[in-house]
C-alpha positions as a Markdown table, in Angstrom:
| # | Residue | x | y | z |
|---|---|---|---|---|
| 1 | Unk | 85.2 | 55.4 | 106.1 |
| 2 | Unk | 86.3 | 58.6 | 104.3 |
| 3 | Unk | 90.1 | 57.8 | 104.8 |
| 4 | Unk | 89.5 | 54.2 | 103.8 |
| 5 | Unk | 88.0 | 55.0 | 100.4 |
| 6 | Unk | 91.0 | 57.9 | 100.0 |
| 7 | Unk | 93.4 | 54.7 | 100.5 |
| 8 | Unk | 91.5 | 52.4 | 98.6 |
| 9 | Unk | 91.5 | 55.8 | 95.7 |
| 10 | Unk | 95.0 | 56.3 | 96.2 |
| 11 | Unk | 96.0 | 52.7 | 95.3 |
| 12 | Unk | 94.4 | 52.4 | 92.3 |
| 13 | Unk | 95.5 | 55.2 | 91.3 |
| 14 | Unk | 98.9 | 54.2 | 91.8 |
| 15 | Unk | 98.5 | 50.7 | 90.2 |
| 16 | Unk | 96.9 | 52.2 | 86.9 |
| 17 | Unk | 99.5 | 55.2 | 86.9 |
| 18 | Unk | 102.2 | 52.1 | 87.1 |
| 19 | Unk | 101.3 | 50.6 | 84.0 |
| 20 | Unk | 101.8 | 53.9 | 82.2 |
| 21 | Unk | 104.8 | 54.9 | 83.6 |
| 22 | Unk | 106.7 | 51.6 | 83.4 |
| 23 | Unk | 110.0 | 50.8 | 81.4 |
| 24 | Unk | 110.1 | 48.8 | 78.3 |
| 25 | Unk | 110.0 | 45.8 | 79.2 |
| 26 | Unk | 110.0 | 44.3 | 75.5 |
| 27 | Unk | 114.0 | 45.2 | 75.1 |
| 28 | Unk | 116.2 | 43.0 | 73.6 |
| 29 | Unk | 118.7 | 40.9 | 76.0 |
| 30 | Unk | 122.5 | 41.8 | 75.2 |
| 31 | Unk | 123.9 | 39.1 | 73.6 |
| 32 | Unk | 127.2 | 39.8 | 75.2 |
| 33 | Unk | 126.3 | 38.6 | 78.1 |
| 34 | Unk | 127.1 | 34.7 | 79.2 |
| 35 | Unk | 126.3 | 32.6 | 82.6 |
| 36 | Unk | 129.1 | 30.5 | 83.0 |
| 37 | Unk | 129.1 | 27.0 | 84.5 |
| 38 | Unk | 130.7 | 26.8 | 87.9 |
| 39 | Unk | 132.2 | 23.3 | 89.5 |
| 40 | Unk | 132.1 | 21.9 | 92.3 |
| 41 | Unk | 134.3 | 19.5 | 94.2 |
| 42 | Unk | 134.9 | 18.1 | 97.5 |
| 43 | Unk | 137.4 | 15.9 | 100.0 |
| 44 | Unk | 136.8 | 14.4 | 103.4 |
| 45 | Unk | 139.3 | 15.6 | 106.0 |
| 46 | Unk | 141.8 | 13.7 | 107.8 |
| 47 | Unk | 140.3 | 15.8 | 111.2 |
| 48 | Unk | 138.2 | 16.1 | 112.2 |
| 49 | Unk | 136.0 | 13.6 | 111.2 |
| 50 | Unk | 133.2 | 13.8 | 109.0 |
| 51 | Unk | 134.4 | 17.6 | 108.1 |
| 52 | Unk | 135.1 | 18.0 | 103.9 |
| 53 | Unk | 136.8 | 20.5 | 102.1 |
| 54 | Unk | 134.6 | 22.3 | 99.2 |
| 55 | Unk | 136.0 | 24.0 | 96.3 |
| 56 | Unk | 134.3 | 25.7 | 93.0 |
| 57 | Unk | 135.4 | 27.4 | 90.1 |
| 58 | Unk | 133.5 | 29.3 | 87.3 |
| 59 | Unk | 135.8 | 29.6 | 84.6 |
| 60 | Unk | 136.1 | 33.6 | 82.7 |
| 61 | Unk | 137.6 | 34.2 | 79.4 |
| 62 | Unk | 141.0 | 35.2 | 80.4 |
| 63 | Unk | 141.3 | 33.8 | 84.3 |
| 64 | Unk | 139.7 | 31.2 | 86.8 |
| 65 | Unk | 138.5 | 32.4 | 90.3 |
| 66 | Unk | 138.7 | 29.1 | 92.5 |
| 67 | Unk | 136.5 | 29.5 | 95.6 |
| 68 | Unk | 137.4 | 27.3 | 98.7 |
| 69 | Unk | 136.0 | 26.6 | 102.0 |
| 70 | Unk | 138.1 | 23.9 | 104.0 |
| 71 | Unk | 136.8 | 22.6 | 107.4 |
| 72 | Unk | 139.7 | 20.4 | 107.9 |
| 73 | Unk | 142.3 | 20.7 | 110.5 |
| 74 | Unk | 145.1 | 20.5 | 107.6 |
| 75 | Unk | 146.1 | 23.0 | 105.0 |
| 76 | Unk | 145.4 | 21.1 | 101.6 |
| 77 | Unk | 147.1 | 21.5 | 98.4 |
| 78 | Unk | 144.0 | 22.6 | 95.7 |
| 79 | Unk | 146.1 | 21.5 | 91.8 |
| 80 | Unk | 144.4 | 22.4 | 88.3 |
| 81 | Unk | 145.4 | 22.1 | 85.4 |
| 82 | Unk | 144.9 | 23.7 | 81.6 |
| 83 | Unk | 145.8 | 23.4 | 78.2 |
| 84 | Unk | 149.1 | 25.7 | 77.3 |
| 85 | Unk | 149.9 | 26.4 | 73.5 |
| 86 | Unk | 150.5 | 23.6 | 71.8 |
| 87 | Unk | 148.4 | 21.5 | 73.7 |
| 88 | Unk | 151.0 | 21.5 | 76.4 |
| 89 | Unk | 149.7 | 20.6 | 79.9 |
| 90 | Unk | 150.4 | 23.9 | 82.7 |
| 91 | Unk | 150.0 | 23.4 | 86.4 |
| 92 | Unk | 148.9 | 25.5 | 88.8 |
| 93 | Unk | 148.7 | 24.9 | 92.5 |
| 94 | Unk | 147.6 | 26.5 | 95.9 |
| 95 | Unk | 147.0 | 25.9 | 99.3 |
| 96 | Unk | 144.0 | 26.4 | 101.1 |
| 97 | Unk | 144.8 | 27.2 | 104.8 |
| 98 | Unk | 143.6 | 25.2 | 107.4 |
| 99 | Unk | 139.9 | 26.2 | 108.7 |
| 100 | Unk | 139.1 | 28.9 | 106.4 |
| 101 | Unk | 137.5 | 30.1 | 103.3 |
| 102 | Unk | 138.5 | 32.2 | 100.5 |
| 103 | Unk | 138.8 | 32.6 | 96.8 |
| 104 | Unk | 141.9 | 32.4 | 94.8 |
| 105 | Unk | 142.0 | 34.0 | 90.8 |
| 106 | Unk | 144.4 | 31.7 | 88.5 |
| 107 | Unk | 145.3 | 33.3 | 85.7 |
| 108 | Unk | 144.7 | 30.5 | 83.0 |
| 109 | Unk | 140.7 | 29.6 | 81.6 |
| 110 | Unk | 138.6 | 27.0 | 81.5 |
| 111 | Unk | 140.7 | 23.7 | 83.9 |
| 112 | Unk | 140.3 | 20.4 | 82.3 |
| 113 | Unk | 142.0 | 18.8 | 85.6 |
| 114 | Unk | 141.3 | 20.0 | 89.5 |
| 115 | Unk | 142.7 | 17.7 | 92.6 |
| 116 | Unk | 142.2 | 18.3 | 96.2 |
| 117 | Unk | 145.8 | 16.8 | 97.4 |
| 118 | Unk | 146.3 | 15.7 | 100.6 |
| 119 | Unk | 149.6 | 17.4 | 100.8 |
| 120 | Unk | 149.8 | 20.2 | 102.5 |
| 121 | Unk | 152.5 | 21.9 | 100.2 |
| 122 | Unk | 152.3 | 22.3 | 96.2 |
């Protein structure tokens, strides 16, 4: 019983020593920091069946990181494209190999276009 009440003791002593010695809670958020929006797409697979390829992208500031997963049996060409200076239209392409997953960083911001091709070369 002794040990008990020690336990019981020590606990809330603990739990009322926490309150003191906790960290301000009250502090302002950084305003600096943003969550960006990430997007996702998908295509079936020619093989096997029922198998899709999944891509996403949360666009940065200065770059893109694409992320892809493709269960198909085919390498499949992943095309996005962003506005260029002037309002020009720039490309870029990759190719996500077959049966893998992996993440690829663009070095453009914020795609207006993606497309999951079904060529297997860009």
């Amino acid at each position: 019983m002794k040990s008990r009440n020690f336990v019981l003791a020590m606990v809330g002593a603990g739990l009322s020593l926490a309150g003191v010695a906790a960290p301000a809670a009250s502090a302002a958020p950084s305003d600096d920091v943003s969550v960006q929006a990430v997007t996702r797409k998908s295509a079936s697979c020619t093989s096997p069946s029922g198998q899709k390829i999944n891509i996403s992208w949360g666009a940065g500031s200065t770059n893109t990181t694409v992320y892809y997963n493709n269960h198909c049996n085919q390498r499949r060409a992943l095309t996005f494209g962003f506005y260029g200076a002037g309002g020009t239209t720039i490309f870029k392409c990759f190719v996500a190999p077959a049966r893998t997953q992996g993440s690829k960083v663009l070095d453009m911001a914020n795609p207006y276009y993606a497309v999951i091709g079904t060529a297997t070369s860009c």
